[in-house]
C-alpha positions in Angstrom: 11.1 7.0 7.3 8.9 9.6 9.1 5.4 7.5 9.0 3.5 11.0 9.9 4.7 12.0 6.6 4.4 9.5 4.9 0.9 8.8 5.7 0.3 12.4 4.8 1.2 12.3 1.6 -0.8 8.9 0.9 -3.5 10.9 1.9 -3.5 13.9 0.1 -2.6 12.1 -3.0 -5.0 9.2 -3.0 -8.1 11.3 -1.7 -8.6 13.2 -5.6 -8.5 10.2 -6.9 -11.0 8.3 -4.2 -14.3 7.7 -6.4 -12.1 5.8 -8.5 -10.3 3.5 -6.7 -13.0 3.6 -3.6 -15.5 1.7 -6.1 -15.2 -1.4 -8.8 -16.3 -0.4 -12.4 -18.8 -3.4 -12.6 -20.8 -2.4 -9.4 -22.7 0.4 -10.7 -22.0 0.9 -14.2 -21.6 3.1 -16.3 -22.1 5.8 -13.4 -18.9 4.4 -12.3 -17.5 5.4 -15.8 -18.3 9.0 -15.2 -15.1 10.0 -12.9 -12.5 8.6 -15.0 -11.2 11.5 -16.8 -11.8 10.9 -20.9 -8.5 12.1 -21.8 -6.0 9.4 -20.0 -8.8 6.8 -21.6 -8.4 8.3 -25.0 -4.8 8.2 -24.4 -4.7 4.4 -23.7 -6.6 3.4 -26.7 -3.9 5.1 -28.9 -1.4 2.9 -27.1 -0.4 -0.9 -28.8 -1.2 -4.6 -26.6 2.6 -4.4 -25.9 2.7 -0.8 -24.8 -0.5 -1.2 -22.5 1.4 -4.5 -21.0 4.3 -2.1 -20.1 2.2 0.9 -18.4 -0.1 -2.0 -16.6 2.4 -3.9 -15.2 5.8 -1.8 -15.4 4.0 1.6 -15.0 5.5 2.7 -18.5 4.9 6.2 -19.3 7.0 6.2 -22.3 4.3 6.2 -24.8 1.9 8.6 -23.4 0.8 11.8 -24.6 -1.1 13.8 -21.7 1.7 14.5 -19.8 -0.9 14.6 -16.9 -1.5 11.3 -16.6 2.0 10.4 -17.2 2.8 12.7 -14.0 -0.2 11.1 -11.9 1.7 7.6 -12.7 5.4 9.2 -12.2 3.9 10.5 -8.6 2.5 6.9 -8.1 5.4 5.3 -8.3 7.8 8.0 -6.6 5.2 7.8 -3.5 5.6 4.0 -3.2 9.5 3.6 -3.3 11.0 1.6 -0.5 14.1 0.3 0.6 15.1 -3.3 0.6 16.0 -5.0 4.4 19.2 -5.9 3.7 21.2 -9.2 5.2 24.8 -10.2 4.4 24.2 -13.5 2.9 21.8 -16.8 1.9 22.4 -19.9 2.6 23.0 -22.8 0.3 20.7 -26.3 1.0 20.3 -29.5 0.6 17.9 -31.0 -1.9 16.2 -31.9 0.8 15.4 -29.1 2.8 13.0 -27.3 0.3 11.5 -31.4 -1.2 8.1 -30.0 -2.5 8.4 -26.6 -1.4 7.1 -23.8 -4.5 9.4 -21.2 -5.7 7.4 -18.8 -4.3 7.8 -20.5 -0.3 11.4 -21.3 -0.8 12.3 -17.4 -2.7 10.5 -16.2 0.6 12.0 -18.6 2.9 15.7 -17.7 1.5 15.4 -14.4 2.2 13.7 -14.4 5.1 15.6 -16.6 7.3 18.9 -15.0 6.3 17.3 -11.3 7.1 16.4 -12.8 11.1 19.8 -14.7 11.2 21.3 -11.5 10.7 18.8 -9.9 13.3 19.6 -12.7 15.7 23.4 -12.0 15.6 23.2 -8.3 16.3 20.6 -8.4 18.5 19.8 -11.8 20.5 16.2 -13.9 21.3 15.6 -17.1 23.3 13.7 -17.3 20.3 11.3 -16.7 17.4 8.1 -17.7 17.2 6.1 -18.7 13.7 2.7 -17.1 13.9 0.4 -19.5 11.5 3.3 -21.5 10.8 1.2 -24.4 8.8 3.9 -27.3 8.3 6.9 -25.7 9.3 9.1 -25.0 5.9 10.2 -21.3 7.4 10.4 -22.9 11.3 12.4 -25.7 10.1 14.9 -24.1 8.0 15.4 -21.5 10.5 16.3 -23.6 13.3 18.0 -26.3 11.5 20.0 -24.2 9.4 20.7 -21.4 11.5 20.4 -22.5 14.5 18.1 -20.2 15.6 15.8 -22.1 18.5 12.4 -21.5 17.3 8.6 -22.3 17.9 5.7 -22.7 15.2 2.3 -22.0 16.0 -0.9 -23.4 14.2 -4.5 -24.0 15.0 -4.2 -27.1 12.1 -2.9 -30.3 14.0 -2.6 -32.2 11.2 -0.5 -29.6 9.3 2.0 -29.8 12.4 2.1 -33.8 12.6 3.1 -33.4 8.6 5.7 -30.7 9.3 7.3 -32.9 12.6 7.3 -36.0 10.2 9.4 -34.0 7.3 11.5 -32.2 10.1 13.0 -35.5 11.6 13.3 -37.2 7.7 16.4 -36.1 6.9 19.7 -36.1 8.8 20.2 -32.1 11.1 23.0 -30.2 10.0 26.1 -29.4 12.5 24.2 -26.3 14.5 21.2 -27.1 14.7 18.8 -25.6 17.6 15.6 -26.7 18.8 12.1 -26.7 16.2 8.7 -26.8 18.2 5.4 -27.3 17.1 3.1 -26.0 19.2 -0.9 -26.5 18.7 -2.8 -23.0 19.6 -5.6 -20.8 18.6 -3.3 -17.9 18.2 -6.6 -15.6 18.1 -8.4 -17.4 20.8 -5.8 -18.5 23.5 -7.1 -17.1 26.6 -4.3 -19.1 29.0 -1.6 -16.7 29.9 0.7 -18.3 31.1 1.1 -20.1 27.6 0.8 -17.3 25.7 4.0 -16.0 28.3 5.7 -19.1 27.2 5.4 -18.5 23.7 5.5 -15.1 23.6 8.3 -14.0 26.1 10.2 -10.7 26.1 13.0 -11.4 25.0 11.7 -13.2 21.6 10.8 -12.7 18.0 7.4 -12.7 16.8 7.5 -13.3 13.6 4.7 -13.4 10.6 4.7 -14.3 7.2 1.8 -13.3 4.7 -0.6 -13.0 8.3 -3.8 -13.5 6.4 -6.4 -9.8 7.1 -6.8 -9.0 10.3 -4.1 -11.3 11.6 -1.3 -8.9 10.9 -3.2 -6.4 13.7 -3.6 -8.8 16.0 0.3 -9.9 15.6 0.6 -6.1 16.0 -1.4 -6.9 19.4 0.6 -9.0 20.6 3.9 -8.1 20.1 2.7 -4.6 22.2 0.9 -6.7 24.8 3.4 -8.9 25.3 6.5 -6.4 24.9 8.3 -8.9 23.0 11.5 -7.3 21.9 11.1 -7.5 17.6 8.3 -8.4 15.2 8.7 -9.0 11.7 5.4 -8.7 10.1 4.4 -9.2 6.6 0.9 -8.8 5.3 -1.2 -9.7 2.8 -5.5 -10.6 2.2 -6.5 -7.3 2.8 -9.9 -7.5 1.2 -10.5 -10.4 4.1 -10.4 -7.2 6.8 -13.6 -5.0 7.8 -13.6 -1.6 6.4 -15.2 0.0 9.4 -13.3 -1.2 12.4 -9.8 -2.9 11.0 -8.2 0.1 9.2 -7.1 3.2 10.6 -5.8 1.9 14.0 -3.4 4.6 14.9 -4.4 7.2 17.2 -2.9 9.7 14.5 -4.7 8.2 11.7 -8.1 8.9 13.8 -7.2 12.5 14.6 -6.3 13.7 11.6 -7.6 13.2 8.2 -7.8 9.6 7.2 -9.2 7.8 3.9 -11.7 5.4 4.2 -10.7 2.1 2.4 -14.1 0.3 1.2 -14.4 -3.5 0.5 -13.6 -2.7 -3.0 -10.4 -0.6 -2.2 -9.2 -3.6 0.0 -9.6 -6.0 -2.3 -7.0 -3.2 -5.1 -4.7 -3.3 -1.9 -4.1 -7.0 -2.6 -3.8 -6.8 -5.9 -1.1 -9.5 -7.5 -0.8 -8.4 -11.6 2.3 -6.3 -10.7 5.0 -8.1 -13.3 2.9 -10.4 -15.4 4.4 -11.5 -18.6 2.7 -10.7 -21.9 0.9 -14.0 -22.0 -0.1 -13.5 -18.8 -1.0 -9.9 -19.9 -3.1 -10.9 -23.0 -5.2 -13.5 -20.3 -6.3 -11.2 -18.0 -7.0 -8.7 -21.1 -9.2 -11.8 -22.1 -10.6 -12.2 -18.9 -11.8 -8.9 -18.3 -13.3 -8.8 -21.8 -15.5 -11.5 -21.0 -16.9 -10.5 -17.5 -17.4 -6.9 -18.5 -19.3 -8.1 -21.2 -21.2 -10.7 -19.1 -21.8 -7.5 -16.7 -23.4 -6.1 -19.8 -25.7 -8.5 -20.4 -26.7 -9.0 -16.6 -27.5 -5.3 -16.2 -29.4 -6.0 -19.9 -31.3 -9.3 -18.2 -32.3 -7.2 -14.7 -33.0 -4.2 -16.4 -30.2 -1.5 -14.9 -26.8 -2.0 -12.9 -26.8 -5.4 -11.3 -23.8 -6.3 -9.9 -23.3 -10.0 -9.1 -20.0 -12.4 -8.0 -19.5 -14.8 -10.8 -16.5 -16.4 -10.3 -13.3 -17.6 -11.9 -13.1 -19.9 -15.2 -10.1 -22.4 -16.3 -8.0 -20.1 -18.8 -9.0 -22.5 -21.5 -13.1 -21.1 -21.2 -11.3 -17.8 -21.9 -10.2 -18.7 -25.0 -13.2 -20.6 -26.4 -16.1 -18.9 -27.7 -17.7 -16.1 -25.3 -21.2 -17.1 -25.9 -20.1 -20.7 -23.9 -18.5 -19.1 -21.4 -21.5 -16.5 -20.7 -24.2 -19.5 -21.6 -22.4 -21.3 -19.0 -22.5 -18.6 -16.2 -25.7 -17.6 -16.6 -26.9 -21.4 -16.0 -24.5 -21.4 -12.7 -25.9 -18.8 -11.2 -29.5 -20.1 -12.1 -30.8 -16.9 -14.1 -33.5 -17.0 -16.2 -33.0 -15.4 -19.9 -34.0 -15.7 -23.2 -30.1 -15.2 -24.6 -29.4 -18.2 -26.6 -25.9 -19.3 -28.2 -26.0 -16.7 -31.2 -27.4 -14.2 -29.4 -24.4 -14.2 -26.6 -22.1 -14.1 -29.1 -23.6 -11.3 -31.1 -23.5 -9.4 -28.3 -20.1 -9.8 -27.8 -19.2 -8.9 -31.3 -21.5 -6.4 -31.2 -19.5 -3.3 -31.8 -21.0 -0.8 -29.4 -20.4 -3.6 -27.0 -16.3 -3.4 -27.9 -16.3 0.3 -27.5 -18.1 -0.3 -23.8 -15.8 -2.9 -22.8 -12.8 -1.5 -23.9 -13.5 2.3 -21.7 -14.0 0.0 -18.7 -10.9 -2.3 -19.6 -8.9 0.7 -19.7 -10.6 2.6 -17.1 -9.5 -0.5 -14.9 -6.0 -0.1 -15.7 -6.5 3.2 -14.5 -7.7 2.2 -11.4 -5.3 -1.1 -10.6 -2.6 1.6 -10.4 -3.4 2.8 -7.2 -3.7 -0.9 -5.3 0.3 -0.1 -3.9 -0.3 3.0 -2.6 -3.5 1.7 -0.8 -1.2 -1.3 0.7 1.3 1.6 2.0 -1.6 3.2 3.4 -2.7 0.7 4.8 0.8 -0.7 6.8 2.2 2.8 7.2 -0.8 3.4 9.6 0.2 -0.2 11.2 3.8 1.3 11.8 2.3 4.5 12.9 0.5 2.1 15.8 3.5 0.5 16.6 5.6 4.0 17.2 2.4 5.3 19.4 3.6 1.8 21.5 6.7 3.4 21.9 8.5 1.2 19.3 11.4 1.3 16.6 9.9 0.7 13.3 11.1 -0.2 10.0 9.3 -0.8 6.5 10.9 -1.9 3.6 10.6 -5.1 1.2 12.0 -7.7 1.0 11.1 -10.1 -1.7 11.2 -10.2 -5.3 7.7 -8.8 -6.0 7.5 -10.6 -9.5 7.3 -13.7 -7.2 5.8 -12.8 -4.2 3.6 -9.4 -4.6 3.0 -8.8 -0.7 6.6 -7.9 -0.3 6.6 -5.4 2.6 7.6 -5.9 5.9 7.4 -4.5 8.7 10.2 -5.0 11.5 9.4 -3.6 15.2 12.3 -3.2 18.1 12.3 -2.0 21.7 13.7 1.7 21.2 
């Protein structure tokens, strides 16, 4: 992939479109209302539950009639195709080896440790080291059933005490290498001559999911300390500062870059991408009741007044607004002279319904662009690592219907 290019066309095509994925509906609404163009949210109210599911989460165009928001979704989708890292095949394990591991972990785990065996074979490393490695599930099965030495790294001692417990439970298969655990502030380590240990240049950094701003300073060191690959994946991007942990690249600064607010962070991490229809009909329930909350709020203080509420079980959702809202507004310790009835009229209320559903769909509207901010966002990573002087590669990897924050990023000396 040409990452110039790439990062080009992110930009030209998200910047139309900035006011509305640059700000959340709630914060100043309706003035936030007031971009989204009338037409695509005329269009979406024609459209059935089922039919909405399928352009939410499936970006299905199918049933639309204004071809230009059809096209917008059809360029959306074009713009964030990728290739899948490939690997010639996964291993089958014990019962054992993935003992109260989630789906999610051991579908990542799979795929990830057959992808690095594969890089191991072509291309060798005294070893890869697990940046944030927690209890060890990817370190273990890595170097027990690859055979690929390999070090994990956490600041959490007890996490690692857990993970060397599990790791010498069961019998090792024939092949084994060597697992470390190895106890480090990975942001904060200042001794050198450990970090050299860990980090050498002929090794493997390797990062799964680093949390923010961890992935750039992974980045860091893996340019620092010249070690010969990185694998990187990223996710939390609403946990990095607007102002000084996007934009990175030297190209990104000289030409003409977006800038990604709080708000557009938090659509890069973004995790509705293949929902079911349950699931669907949820968050459709969810966002009725907070919008109209938001309502209320902005009714209580007079004007737009934005504040954090919080989640709910899925079972307030589906009980009677007024409890829910009656409930919040206790919480967060506001004063009001709402009581149960008058919630709930308010709810029902049908100007209310019309409000709600424009920023419901509006919202739609706006979750569609949360990839290409992610892209955005790692393609200027990659554009970092070639200014180092570095091979890159970014494709995905995972089943996103499992694990959303697919995309990886694999570095090599040229």
């Amino acid at each position: 992939m040409n990452y110039k290019e790439h990062f080009n066309r992110l930009t030209e095509f998200l910047s139309p479109y900035e006011p509305l994925w640059n700000r959340e509906i709630l914060e100043n609404y309706p003035q936030t209302m007031e971009v989204y163009n009338t037409a695509w949210i005329e269009d979406l109210a024609q459209l059935s539950k089922e039919d909405l599911w399928k352009f939410d989460c499936f970006a299905d165009t199918e049933k639309l009639q204004d071809k230009s928001l059809a096209q917008m979704m059809n360029s959306l989708t074009d713009l964030t195709k990728l290739d899948f890292f490939t690997y010639s095949s996964k291993r089958n394990f014990p019962d054992w080896a993935f003992r109260k591991v989630k789906e999610k972990k051991r579908h990542e785990i799979t795929l990830i440790t057959a992808l690095i065996n594969d890089i191991q074979n072509s291309s060798h490393h005294s070893h890869t080291t697990d940046i944030g490695g927690g209890v060890g599930h990817l370190a273990r099965v890595l170097a027990h059933y690859y055979g690929v030495k390999t070090k994990t790294i956490d600041i959490n001692k007890e996490f690692q005490i857990s993970g060397e417990k599990r790791a010498k439970s069961f019998p090792l298969p024939e092949g084994a290498n060597e697992l470390e655990f190895i106890n480090m502030n990975f942001l904060g380590e200042s001794d050198a001559k450990k970090m050299k240990s860990v980090f050498p240049e002929d090794s493997l950094t390797l990062g799964l999911h680093t949390c923010g701003t961890l992935a750039n300073a992974v980045i860091e060191t893996h340019i620092k300390m010249k070690t010969k690959s990185l694998l990187n994946f990223g996710c939390c991007y609403l946990k990095m500062n607007p102002d000084s942990d996007t934009n990175l690249s030297k190209y990104s600064k000289e030409n003409k870059n977006l800038y990604l607010s709080n708000w557009a962070l938090t659509l890069a991490s973004r995790g509705y991408a293949s929902m079911d229809f349950k699931q669907y009909l949820l968050k459709e329930r969810v966002k009725s009741f907070r919008f109209t909350l938001q309502l209320i709020l902005d009714d209580i203080f007079g004007g737009p007044h934005f504040i954090s509420v919080g989640d709910s079980h899925s079972r307030e959702y589906w009980g009677e607004f007024s409890d829910y809202a009656y409930k919040k507004l206790s919480n967060l310790k506001i004063d009001h002279d709402y009581d149960l009835k008058k919630l709930q009229d308010f709810y029902d209320n049908t100007d209310t319904q019309k409000k709600v559903k424009e920023m419901y769909l509006g919202n739609i509207i706006r979750w569609q662009f949360g990839r290409a901010l992610e892209h955005y966002i790692l393609t200027d990573r990659c554009l970092v690592l070639e200014e180092a002087g570095l091979k890159v590669q970014m494709k995905e990897l995972f089943n996103e219907s499992l694990s959303p924050r697919n995309i990886g990023i694999f570095s090599t000396l040229s």
